[in-house]
MIROFI-269529 format. One record per residue (C-alpha): residue number from 1; residue in three letters; chain; x, y, z. Coordinates in steps of 0.25 Angstrom, whole numbers, plus 5000, padded with zeros to 4 digits. Layout:
BEGIN
     n   res   chain   east   north     up
   NUM   ALA       A      X       Y      Z
...
END
This chain:
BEGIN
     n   res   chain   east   north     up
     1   UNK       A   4992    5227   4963
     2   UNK       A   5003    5237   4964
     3   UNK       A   5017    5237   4957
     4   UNK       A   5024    5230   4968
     5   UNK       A   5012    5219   4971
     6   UNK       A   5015    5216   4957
     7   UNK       A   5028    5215   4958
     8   UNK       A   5027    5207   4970
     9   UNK       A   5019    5195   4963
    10   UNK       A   5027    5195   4951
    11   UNK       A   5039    5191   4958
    12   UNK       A   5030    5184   4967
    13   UNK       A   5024    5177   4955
    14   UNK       A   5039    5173   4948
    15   UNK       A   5044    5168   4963
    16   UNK       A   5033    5158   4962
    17   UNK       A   5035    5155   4948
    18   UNK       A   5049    5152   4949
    19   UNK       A   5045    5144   4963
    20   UNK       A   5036    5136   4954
    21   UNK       A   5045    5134   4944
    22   UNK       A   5057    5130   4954
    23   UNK       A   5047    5119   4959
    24   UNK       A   5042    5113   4945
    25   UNK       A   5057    5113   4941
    26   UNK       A   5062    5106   4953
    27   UNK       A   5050    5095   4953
    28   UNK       A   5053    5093   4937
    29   UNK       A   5067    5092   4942
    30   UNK       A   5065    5082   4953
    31   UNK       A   5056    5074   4944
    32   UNK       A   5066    5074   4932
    33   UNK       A   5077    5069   4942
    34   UNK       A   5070    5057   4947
    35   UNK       A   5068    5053   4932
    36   UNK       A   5082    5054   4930
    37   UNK       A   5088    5047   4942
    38   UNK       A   5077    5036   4943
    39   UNK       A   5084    5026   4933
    40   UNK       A   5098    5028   4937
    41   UNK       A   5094    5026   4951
    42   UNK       A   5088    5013   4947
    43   UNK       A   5100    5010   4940
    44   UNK       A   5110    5015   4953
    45   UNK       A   5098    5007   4961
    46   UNK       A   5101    4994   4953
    47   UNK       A   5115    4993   4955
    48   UNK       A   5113    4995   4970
    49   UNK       A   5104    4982   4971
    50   UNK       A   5113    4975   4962
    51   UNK       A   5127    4980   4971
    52   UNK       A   5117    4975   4984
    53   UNK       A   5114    4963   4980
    54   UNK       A   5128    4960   4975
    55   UNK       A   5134    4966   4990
    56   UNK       A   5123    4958   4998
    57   UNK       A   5127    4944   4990
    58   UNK       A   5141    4948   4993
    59   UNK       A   5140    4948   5008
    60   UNK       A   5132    4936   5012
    61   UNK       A   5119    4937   5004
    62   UNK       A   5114    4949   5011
    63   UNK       A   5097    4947   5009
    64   UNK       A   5089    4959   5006
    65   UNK       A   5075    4960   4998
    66   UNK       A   5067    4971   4990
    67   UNK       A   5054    4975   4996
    68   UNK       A   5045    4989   4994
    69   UNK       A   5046    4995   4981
    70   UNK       A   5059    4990   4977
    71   UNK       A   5053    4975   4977
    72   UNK       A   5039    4981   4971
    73   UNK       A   5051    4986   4958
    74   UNK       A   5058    4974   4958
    75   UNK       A   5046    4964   4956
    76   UNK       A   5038    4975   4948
    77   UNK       A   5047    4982   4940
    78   UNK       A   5059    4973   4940
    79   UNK       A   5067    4985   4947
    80   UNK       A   5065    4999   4952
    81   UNK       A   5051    5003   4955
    82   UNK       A   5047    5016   4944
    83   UNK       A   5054    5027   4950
    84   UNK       A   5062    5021   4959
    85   UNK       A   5076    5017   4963
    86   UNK       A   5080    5015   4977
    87   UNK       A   5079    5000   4983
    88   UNK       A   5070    4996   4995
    89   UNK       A   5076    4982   5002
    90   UNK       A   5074    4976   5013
    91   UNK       A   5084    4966   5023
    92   UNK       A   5083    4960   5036
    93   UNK       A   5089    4966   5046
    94   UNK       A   5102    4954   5048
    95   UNK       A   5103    4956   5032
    96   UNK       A   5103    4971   5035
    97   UNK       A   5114    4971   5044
    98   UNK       A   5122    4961   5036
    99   UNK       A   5122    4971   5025
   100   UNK       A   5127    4982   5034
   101   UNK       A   5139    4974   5039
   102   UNK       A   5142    4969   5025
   103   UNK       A   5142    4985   5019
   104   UNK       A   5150    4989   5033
   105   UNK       A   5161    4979   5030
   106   UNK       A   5161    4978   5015
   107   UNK       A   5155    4991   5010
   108   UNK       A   5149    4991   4995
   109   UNK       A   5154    5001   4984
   110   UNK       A   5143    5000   4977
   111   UNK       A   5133    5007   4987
   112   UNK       A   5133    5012   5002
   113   UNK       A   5125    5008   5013
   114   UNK       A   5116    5021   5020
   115   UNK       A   5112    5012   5032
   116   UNK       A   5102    5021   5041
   117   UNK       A   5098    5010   5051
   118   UNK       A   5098    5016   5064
   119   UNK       A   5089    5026   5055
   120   UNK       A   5080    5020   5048
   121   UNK       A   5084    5005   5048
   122   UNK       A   5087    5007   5031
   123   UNK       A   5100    5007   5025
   124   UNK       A   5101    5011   5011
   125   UNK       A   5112    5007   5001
   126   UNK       A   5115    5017   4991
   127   UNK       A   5123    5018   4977
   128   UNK       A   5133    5028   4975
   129   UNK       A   5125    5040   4971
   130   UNK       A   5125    5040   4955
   131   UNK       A   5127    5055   4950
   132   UNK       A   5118    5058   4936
   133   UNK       A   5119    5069   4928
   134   UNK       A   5108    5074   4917
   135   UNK       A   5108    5086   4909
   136   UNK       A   5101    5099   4913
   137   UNK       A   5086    5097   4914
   138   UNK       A   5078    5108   4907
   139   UNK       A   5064    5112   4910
   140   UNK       A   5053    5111   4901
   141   UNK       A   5054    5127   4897
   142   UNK       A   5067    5123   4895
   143   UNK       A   5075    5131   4907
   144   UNK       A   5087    5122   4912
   145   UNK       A   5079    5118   4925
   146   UNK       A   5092    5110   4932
   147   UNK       A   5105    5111   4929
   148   UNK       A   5114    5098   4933
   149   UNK       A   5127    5101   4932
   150   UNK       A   5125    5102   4948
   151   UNK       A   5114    5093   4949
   152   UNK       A   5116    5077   4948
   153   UNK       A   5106    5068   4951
   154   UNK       A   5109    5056   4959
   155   UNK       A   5103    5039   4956
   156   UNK       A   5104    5037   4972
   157   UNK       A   5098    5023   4974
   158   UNK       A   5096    5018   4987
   159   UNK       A   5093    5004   4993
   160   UNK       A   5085    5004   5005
   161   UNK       A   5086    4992   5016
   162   UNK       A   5075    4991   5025
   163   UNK       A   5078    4981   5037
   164   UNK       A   5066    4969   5037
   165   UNK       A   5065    4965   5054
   166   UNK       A   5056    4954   5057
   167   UNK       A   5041    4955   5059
   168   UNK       A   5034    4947   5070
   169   UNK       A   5029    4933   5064
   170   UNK       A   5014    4934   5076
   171   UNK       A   5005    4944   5072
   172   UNK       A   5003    4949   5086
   173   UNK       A   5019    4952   5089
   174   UNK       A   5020    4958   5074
   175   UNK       A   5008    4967   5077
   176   UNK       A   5013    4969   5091
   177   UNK       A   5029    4973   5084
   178   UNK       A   5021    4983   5074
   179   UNK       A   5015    4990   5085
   180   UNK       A   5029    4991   5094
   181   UNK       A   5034    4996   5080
   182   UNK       A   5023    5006   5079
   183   UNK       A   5026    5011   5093
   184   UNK       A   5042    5013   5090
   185   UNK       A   5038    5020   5078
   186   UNK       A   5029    5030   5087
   187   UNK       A   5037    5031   5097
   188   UNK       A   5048    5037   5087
   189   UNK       A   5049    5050   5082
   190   UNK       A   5056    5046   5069
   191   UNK       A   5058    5060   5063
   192   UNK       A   5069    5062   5072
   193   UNK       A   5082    5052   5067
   194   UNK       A   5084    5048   5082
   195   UNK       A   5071    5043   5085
   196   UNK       A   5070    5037   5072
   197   UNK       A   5083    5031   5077
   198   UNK       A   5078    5025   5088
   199   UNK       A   5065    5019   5080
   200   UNK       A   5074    5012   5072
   201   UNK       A   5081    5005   5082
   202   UNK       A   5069    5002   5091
   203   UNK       A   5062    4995   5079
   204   UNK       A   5074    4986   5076
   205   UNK       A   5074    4982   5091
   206   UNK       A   5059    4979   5088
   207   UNK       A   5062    4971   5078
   208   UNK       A   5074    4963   5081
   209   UNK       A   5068    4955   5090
   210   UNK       A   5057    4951   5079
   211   UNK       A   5071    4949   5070
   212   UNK       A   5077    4938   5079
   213   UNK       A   5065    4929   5079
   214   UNK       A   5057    4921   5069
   215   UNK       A   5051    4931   5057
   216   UNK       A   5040    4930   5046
   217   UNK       A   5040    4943   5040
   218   UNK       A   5048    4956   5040
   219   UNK       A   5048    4969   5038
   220   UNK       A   5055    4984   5037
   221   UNK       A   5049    4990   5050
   222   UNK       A   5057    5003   5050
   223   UNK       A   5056    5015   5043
   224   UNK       A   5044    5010   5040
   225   UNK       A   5036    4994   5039
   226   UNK       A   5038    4989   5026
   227   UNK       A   5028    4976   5023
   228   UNK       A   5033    4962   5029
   229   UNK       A   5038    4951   5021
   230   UNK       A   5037    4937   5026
   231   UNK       A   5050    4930   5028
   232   UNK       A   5045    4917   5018
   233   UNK       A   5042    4930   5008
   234   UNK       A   5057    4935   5008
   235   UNK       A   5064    4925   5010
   236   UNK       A   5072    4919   5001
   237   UNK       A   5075    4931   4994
   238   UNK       A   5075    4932   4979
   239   UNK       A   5081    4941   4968
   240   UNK       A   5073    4947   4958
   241   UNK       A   5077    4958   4945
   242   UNK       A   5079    4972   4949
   243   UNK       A   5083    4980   4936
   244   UNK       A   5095    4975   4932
   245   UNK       A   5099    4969   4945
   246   UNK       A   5090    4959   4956
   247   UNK       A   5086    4962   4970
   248   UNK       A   5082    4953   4980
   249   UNK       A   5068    4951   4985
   250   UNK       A   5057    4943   4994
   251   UNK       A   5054    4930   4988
   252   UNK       A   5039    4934   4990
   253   UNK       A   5035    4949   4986
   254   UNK       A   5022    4951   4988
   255   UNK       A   5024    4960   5000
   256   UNK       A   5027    4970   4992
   257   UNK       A   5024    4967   4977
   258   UNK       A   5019    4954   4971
   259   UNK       A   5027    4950   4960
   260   UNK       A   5018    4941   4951
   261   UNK       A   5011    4951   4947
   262   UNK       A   5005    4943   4935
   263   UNK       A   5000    4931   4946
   264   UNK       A   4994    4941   4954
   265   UNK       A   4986    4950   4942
   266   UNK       A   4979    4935   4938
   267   UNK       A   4975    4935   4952
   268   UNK       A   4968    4948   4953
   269   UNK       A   4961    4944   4941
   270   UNK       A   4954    4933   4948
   271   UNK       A   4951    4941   4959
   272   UNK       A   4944    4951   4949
   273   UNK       A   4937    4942   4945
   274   UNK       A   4929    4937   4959
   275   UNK       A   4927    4954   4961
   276   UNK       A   4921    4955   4949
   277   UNK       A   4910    4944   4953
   278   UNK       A   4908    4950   4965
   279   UNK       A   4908    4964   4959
   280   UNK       A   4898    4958   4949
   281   UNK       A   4890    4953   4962
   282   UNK       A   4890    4968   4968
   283   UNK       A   4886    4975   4957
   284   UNK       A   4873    4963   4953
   285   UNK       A   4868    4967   4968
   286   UNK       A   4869    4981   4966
   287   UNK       A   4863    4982   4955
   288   UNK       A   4850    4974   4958
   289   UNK       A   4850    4982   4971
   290   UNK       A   4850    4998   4966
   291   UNK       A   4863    4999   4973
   292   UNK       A   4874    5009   4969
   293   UNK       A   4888    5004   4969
   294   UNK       A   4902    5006   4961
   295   UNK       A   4916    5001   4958
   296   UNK       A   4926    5009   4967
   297   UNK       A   4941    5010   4970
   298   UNK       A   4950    5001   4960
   299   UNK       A   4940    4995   4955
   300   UNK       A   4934    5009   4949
   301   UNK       A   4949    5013   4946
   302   UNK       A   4949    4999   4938
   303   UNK       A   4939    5003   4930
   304   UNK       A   4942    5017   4927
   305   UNK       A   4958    5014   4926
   306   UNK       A   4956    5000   4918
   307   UNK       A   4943    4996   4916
   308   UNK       A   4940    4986   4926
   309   UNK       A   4949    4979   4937
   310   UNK       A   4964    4987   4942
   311   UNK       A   4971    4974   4933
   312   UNK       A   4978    4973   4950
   313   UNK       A   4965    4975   4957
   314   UNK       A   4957    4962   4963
   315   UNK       A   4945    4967   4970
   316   UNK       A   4934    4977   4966
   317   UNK       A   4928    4989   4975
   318   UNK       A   4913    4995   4974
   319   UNK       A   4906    5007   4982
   320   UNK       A   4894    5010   4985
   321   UNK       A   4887    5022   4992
   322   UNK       A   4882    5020   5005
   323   UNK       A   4868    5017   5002
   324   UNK       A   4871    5006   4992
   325   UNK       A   4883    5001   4999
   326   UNK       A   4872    4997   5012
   327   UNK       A   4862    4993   5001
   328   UNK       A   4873    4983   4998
   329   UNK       A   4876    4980   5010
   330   UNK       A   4861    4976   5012
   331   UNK       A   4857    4968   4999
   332   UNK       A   4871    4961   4994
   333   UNK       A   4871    4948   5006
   334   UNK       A   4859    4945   5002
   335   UNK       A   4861    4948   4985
   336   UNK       A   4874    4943   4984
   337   UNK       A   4878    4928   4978
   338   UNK       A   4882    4918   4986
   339   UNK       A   4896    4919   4982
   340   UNK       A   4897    4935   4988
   341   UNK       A   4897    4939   5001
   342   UNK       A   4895    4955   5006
   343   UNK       A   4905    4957   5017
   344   UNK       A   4902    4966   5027
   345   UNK       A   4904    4971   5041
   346   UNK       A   4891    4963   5044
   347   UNK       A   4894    4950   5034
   348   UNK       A   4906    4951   5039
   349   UNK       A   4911    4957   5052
   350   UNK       A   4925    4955   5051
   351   UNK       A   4928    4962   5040
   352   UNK       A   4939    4973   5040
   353   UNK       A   4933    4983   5031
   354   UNK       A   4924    4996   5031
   355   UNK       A   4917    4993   5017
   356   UNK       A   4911    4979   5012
   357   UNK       A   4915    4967   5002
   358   UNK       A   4908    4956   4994
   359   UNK       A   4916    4944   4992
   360   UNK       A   4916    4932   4985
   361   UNK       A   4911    4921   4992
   362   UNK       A   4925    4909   4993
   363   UNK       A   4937    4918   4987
   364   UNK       A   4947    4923   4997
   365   UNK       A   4955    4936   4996
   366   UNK       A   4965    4936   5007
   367   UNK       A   4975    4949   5009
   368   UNK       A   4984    4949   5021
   369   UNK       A   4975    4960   5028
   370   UNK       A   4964    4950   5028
   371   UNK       A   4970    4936   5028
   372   UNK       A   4966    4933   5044
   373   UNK       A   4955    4941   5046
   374   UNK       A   4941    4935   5045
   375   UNK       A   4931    4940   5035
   376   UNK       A   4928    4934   5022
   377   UNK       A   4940    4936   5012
   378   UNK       A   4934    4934   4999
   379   UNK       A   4937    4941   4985
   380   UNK       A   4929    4955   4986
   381   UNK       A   4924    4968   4981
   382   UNK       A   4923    4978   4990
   383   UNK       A   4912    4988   4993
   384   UNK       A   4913    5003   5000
   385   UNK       A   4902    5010   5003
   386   UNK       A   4903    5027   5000
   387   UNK       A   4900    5038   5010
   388   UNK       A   4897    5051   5008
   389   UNK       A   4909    5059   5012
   390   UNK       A   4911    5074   5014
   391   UNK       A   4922    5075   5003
   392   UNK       A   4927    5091   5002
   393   UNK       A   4920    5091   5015
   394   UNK       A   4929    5099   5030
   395   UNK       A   4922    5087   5036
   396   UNK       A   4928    5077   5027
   397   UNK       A   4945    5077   5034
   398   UNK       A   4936    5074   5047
   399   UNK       A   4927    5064   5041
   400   UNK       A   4938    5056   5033
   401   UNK       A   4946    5056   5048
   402   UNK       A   4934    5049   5055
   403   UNK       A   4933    5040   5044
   404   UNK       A   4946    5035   5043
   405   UNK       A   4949    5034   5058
   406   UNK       A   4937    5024   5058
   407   UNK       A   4942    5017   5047
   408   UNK       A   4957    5015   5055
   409   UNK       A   4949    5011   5068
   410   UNK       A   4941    5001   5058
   411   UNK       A   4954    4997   5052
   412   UNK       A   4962    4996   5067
   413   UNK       A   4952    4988   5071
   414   UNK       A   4952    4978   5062
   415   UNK       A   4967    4977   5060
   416   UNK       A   4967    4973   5075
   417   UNK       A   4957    4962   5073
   418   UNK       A   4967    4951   5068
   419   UNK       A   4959    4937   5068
   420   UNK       A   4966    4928   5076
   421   UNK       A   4970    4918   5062
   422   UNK       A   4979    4931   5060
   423   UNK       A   4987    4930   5071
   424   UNK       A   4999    4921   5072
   425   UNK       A   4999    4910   5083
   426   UNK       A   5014    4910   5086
   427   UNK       A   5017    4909   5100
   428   UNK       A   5024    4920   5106
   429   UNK       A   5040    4920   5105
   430   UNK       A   5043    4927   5117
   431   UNK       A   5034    4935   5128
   432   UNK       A   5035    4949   5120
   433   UNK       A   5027    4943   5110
   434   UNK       A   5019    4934   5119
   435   UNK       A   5014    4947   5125
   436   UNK       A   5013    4954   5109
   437   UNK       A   5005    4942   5105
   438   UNK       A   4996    4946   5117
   439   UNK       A   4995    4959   5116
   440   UNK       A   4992    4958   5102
   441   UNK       A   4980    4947   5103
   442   UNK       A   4973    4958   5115
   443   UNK       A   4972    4967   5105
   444   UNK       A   4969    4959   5094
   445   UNK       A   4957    4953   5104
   446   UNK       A   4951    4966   5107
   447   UNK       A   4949    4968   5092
   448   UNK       A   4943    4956   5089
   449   UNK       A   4933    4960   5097
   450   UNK       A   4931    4972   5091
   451   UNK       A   4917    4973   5081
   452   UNK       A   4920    4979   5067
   453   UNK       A   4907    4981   5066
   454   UNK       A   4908    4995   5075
   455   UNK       A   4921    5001   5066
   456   UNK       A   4913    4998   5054
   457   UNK       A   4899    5003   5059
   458   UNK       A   4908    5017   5063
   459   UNK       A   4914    5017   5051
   460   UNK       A   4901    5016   5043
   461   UNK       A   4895    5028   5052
   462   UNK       A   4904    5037   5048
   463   UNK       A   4905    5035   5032
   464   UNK       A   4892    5037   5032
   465   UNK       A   4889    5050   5040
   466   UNK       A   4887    5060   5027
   467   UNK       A   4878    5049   5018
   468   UNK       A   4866    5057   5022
   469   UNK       A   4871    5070   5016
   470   UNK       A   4866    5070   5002
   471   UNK       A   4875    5084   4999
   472   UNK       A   4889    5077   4999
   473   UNK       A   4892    5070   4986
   474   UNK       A   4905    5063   4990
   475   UNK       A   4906    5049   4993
   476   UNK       A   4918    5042   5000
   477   UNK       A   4922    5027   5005
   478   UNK       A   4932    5027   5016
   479   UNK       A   4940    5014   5014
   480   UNK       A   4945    5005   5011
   481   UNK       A   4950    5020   5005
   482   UNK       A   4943    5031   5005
   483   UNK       A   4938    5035   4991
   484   UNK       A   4927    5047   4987
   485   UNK       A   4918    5050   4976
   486   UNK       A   4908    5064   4973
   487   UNK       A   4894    5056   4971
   488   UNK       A   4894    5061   4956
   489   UNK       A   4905    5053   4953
   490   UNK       A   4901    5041   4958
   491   UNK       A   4886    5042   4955
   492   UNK       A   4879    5037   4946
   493   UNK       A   4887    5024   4943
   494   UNK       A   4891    5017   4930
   495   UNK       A   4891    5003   4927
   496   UNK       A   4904    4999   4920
   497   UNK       A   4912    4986   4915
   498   UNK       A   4920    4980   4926
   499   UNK       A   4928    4969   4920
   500   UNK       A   4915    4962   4914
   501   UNK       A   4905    4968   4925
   502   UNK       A   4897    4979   4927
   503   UNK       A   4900    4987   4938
   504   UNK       A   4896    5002   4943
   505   UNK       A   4908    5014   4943
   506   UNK       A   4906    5028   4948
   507   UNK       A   4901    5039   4940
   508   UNK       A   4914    5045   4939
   509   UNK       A   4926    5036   4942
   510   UNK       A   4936    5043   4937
   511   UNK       A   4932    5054   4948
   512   UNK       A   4932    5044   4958
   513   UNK       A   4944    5039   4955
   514   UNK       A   4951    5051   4954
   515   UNK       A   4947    5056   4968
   516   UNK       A   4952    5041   4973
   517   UNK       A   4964    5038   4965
   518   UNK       A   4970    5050   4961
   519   UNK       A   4976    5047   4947
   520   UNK       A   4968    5035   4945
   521   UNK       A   4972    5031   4930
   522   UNK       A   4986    5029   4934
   523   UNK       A   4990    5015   4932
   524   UNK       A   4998    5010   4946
   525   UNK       A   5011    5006   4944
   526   UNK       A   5015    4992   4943
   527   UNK       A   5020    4988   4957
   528   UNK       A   5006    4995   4962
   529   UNK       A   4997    4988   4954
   530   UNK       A   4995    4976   4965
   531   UNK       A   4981    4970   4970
   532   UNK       A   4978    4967   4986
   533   UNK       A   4990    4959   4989
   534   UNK       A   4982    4946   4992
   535   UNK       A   4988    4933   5001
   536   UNK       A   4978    4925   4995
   537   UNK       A   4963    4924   4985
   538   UNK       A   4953    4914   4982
   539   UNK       A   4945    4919   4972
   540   UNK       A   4933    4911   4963
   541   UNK       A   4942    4905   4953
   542   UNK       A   4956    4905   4958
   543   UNK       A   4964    4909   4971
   544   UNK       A   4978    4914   4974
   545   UNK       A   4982    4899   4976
   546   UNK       A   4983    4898   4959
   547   UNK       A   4992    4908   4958
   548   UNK       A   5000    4902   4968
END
């Protein structure tokens, strides 16, 4: 290298030195500058609520609720979620507008009104912004990194209405509504503001002709679908603490966080209790059968993270390579007890999923994905077979796409194949809903008659194309995520404690969970450690009813 190629990457080498010091100081500086604003805008955010609901009492009893994360805060955390400080609320669209004509007639000096509707259909109320000022903030090598003379941060809390329309009371007009909705959203290039424009109008002409009549449920349907609250479950509205002030909520929560959270850990407890006998049953079989099998998913990460059950977790999940999962597959309905049943696409046809279950004989676990459908509901474990699966493979981007379009045609097919129990009789209220009812109930006939049995078999086919080739050491289930492990990891199995049982884990699960989970030790933060969201359960001993 001569003089001037070494001069050339020493300032080379110093330009990318300071560039990666310019980097790390201004993340360390973002970072530090969330720490410090986070509880003033808490603090800003609290007196917003408080100055709302005193404004909204003022002019006539204006109704709004919390939903989303700021209702997940209030119930969990008696306030802000960790981190954050802006407010999510919802209104109707009347209590909406009555809020607007208040604040144009009789504006607040305690906060403004950003109202974006023709935009976005939200309005956001904002405090004053609060200035803060903090000393210099010096680096760890002691260097003044920021100066903040010039500098101030701001505590800038917002609260965010979204508009809740009314949502079709028949299942056939709502699912019909959903699919117009879909078809204004395509149709719209919302990147552009006038086109986004447009959407939004169109949507609230959709939807004002579903606001005028009888309503069940709601729901935010722009920017984006929040989940539908049932009209019983909101009304009447409630207050309930928010830091130092209150905030109003639905009188029932649970579409977006239960809040009896001592109730429903009692009630997972019992369901525990029916896995672990069916769990028990799986493994005796198993073992007097020479067939391979081990505890996958959340329950592996139970064991590893706290020795047996996730305390939030009420079901158990085992896997098995090919071989033993057809061997089961074979001796099980004719070794299980009376009190199991193997479920399977052949035991039973119905079934919505890829992989099998065995289930407690007269329990009941009812969620509201499978409330109408007809198969047997029971308390179960589930079982998933593994593949061989090209991991670190060209072929395996193609092979994970064939896969997982089979998967969505599985998944279309059965989501379309609403049993007629599901479907709600009301008689039509005027001819565009006669004709949505019937186009709804064509489609839903043509995929009654559509066998399972063929999305399965092509399913099945495909998972199984590399099980002959003994030089891949990779093995993979597909659903209901997809999850891999390299042979030596899972093999040879080790039997282990489960909550009084004996059952078989991976060789390795820490590996395993690592390649699934990520940072698997990490214990999830209270609003997230929530079971399957069940409507209903009947298990051995007790049922849902008493806990009621």
């Amino acid at each position: 290298m001569n003089e001037i190629d070494s001069a050339v990457a020493e300032v080379l080498e110093s330009a990318y030195s300071c560039l990666s010091r310019e980097d790390a100081e201004k993340t360390t500086y973002d970072l530090h500058t969330k720490s410090l604003t986070v509880v003033p805008s808490q603090e800003a955010g609290y007196d917003l609520i408080s100055a709302f609901n005193a404004y909204c009492e003022s002019h006539g009893r204006i109704e709004y609720f919390a939903f989303a994360s700021t209702l997940v805060g209030a119930i969990t955390y008696k306030g802000f979620m960790p981190g954050s400080s802006d407010i999510e609320i919802g209104m109707t669209r009347a209590d909406f507008f009555r809020l607007e004509k208040a604040l144009r007639a009789d504006p607040s000096d305690e906060f403004i009104l950003d109202a974006y509707l023709d935009y976005e259909k939200t309005a956001y109320l904002r405090m004053p912004i609060v200035r803060l000022r903090y000393p210099d903030f010096i680096g760890e090598d002691g260097h003044l990194v920021y100066g903040n003379d010039n500098l101030p941060l701001q505590a800038n809390p917002k609260l965010r209405i979204s508009i809740f329309d009314g949502i079709p009371d028949d299942y056939d007009v709502s699912r019909a509504f959903y699919f117009e909705l879909k078809t204004l959203n395509r149709r719209y290039d919302t990147s552009r503001p006038e086109k986004q424009l447009r959407l939004s109008r169109a949507i609230w002409k959709l939807a004002d002709s579903y606001n005028k009549g009888p309503r069940l449920a709601l729901g935010r349907l722009f920017p984006s679908r929040s989940k539908t609250i049932k009209i019983d479950e909101l009304y009447p509205l409630r207050k309930i603490p928010f830091g130092p002030t209150e905030i109003m909520c639905p009188c029932v929560t649970t579409p977006w966080v239960i809040e009896d959270s001592d109730r429903e850990l009692e009630q997972v407890q019992c369901l525990q209790k029916d896995a672990l006998k069916i769990a028990a049953e799986i493994d005796r079989i198993c073992r007097a059968n020479d067939i391979g099998y081990f505890i996958c998913g959340g329950t592996m990460l139970g064991y590893v993270r706290h020795g047996g059950f996730i305390p939030w977790d009420d079901d158990i999940d085992v896997g098995m390579l090919r071989a033993d999962y057809e061997k089961f597959l074979k001796i099980a309905p004719s070794q299980l007890g009376p009190e199991f049943f193997l479920q399977t696409r052949e035991s039973d046809p119905n079934i919505p999923y890829l992989f099998s279950k065995v289930r407690l004989r007269g329990t009941e676990y009812i969620t509201a994905y499978n409330e109408f459908r007809d198969f047997d509901k029971g308390i179960c474990v589930d079982v998933f077979p593994f593949d061989k699966a090209p991991v670190g493979d060209w072929r395996m981007v193609e092979f994970r796409k064939k896969v997982d379009a089979l998967i969505r045609n599985h998944n279309s097919t059965v989501n379309r194949q609403v049993p007629k129990e599901g479907l709600d009789s009301r008689r039509a209220a005027n001819p565009i809903e006669f004709l949505e009812q019937a186009v709804m109930r064509a489609r839903h006939r043509k995929y009654w008659d559509k066998s399972l049995m063929d999305t399965q078999r092509a399913y099945d086919e495909t998972v199984t194309l590399f099980n002959g080739d003994d030089s891949m050491r990779f093995v993979a289930s597909y659903v209901a995520t997809f999850t891999c492990v390299h042979l030596d990891d899972l093999l040879p199995y080790r039997d282990v404690d489960f909550e009084g049982i004996t059952l078989k884990v991976p060789n390795h699960p820490e590996v395993f969970l690592q390649m699934q989970y990520g940072n698997f030790m990490a214990i999830p933060m209270p609003h997230q450690q929530r079971g399957h969201g069940l409507l209903r359960w009947k298990g051995t001993e007790k049922s849902s009813d008493d806990f009621s």
